[in-house]
DOBALUM-114094 format. One line per 4 residues: their letters; for each residue x negated, y negated, z of N, C-alpha, C. Coordinates in Angstrom, 3 decimals, decimal comma. Atoms other than C-alpha are relative to their C-alpha. Layout:
REM DOBALUM-114094
A> X Y Z X Y Z X Y Z  ...
//
This chain:
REM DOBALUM-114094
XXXX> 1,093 -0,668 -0,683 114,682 -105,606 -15,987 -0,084 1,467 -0,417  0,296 -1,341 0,320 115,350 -102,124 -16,724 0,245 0,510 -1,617  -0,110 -0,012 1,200 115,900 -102,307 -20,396 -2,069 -0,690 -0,713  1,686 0,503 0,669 111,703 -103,906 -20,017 -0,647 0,879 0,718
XXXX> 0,673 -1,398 -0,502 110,899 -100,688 -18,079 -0,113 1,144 -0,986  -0,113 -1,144 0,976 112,447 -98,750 -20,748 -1,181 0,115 -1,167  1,057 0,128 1,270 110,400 -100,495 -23,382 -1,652 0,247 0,126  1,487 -0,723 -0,471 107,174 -99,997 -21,175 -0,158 1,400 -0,414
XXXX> 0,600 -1,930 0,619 107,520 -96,317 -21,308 0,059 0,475 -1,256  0,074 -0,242 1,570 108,640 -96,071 -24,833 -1,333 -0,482 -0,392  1,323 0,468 0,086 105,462 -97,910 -25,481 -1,291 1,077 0,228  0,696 -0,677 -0,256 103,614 -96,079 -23,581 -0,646 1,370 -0,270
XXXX> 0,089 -1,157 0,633 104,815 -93,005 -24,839 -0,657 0,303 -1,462  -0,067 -0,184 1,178 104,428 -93,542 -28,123 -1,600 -0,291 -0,269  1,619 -0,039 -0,393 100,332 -94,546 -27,182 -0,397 1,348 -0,157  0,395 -1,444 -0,484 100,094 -91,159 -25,758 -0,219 0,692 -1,511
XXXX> -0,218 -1,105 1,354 101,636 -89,112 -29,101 -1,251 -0,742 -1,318  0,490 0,232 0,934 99,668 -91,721 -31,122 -1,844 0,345 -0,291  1,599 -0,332 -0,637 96,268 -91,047 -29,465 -0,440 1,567 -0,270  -0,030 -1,386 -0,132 96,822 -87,150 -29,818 -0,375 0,006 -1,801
XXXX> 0,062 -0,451 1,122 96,830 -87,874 -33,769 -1,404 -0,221 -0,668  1,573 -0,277 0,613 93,176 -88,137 -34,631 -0,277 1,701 -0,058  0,463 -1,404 -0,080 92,560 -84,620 -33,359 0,859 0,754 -0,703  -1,063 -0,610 0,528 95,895 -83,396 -34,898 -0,867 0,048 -1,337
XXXX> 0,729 0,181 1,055 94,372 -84,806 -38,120 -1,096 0,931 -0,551  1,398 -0,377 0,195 90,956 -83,478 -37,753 0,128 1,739 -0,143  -0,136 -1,403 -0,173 92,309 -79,647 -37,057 0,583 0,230 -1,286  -0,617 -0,339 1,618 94,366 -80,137 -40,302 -1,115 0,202 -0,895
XXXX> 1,085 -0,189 1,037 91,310 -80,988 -42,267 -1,064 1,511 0,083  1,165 -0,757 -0,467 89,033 -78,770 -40,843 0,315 1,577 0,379  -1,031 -1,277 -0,851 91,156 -75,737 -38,975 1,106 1,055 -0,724  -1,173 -0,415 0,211 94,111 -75,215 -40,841 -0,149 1,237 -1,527
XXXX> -0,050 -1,246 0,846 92,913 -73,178 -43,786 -0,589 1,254 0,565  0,185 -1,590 -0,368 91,796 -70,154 -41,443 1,157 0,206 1,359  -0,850 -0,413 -1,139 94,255 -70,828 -38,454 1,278 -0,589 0,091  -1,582 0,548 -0,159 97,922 -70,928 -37,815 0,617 -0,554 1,219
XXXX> -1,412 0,560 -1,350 99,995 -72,971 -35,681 1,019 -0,401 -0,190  -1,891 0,174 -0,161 103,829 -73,306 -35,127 -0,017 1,071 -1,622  -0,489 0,043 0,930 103,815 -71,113 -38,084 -0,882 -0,093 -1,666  0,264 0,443 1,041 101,896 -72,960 -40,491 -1,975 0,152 -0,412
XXXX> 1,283 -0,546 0,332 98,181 -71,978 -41,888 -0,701 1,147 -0,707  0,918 -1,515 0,823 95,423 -69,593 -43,180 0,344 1,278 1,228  -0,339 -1,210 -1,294 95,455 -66,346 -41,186 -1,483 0,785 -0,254  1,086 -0,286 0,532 91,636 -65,726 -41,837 -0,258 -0,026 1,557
XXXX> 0,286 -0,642 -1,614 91,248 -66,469 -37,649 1,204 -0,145 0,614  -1,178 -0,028 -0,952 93,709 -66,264 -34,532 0,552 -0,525 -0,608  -1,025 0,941 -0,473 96,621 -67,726 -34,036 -0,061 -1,084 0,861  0,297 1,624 -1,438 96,501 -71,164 -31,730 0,815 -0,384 0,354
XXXX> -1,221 0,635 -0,680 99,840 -72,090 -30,950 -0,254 -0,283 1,318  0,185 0,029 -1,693 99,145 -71,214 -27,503 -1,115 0,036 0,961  0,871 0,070 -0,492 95,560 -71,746 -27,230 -0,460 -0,585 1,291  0,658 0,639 -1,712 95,372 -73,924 -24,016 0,423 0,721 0,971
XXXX> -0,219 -0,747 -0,680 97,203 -71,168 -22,181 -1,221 1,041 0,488  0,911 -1,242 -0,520 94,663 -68,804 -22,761 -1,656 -0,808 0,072  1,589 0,493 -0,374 91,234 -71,138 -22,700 -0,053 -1,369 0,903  0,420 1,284 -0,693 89,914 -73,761 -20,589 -0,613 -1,216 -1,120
XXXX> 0,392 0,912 1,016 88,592 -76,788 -22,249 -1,250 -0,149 -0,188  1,121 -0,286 0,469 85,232 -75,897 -21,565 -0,293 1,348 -1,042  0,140 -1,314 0,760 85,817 -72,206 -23,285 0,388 -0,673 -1,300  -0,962 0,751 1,692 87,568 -74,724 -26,390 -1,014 -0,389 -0,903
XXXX> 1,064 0,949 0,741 84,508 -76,885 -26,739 -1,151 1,216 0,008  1,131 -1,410 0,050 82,135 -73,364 -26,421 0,250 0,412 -1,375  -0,170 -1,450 1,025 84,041 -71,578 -29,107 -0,055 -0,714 -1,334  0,263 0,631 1,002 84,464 -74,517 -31,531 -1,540 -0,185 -0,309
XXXX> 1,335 0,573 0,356 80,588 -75,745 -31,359 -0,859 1,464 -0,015  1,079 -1,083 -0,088 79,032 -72,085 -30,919 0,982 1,475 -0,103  -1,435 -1,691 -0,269 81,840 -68,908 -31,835 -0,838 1,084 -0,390  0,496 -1,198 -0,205 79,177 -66,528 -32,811 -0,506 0,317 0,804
XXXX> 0,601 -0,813 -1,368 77,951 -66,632 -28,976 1,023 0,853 0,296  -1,103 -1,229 -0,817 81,068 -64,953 -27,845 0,572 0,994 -1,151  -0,341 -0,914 1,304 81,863 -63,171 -31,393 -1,056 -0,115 -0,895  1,195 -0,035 0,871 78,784 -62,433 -33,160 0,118 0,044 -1,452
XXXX> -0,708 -0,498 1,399 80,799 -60,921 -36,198 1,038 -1,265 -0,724  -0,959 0,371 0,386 82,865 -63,930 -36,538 -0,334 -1,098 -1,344  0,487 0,876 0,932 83,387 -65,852 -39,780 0,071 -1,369 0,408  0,013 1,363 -0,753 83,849 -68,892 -37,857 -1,223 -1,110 0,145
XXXX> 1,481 0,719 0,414 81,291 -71,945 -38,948 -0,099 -0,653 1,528  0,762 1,122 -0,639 79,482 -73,989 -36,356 0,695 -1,079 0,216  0,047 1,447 0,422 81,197 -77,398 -35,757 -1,058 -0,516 1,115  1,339 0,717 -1,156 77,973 -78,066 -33,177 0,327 -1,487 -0,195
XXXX> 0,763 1,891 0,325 77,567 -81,628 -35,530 1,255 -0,627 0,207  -1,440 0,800 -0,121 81,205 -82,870 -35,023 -0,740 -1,431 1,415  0,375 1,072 -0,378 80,563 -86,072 -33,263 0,958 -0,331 1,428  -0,001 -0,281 -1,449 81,109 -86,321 -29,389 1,788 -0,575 -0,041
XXXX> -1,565 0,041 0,084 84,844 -88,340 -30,056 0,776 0,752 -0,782  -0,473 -1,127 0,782 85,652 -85,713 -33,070 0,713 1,557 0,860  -0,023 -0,971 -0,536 85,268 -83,073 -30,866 1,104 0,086 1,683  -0,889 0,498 -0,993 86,778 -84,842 -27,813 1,639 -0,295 -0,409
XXXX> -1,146 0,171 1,354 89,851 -85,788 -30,634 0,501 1,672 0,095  -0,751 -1,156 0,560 90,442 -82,100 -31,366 -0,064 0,729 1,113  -0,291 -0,837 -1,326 90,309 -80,501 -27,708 1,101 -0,381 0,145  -1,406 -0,123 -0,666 92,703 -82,341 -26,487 1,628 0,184 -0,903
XXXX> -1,044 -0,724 0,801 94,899 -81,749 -29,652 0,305 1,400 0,134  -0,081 -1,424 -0,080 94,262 -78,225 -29,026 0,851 0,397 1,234  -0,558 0,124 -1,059 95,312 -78,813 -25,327 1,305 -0,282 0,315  -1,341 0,450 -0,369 98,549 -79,553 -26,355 0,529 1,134 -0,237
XX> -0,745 -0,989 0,004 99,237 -76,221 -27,573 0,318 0,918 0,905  -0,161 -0,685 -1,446 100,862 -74,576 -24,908 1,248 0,704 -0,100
//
């Protein structure tokens, strides 16, 4: 019995981390040559390691789909057209940085 509890949550767990890797993915392709995390990236914008500390997930999905409303000057493109699970994919990847 508790060796098929264990394997539930291992399971389960391993759902969770696997579900997180679309958006992981998508920030690599897309993210990673202007921004750094743990370390690793362009340094063209912020830093993100610790982005969910400092934004909400509505300020996440604002700044990705529209960053010259709140920074007019910024070189930061548009992803407006990212596609409603793309975008849903890379919040909550973002949401993990904490």
């Amino acid at each position: 019995m508790r060796s098929g509890l264990l394997l539930l949550v291992f399971i389960l767990l391993s759902g969770a981390a696997w579900a997180d890797m679309p958006g992981e993915k998508l920030f690599h392709r897309k993210c990673t040559m202007c921004h750094i995390v743990k370390g690793r990236g362009g340094a063209i914008g912020p830093e993100l390691t610790k982005v969910a500390v400092r934004m909400s997930e509505a300020q996440l999905q604002a700044k990705i789909a529209y960053p010259k409303k709140s920074h007019p000057g910024s070189s930061m493109p548009s992803f407006a057209t990212l596609e409603a699970g793309e975008m849903q994919s890379l919040i909550s990847y973002l949401k993990t940085l904490k």
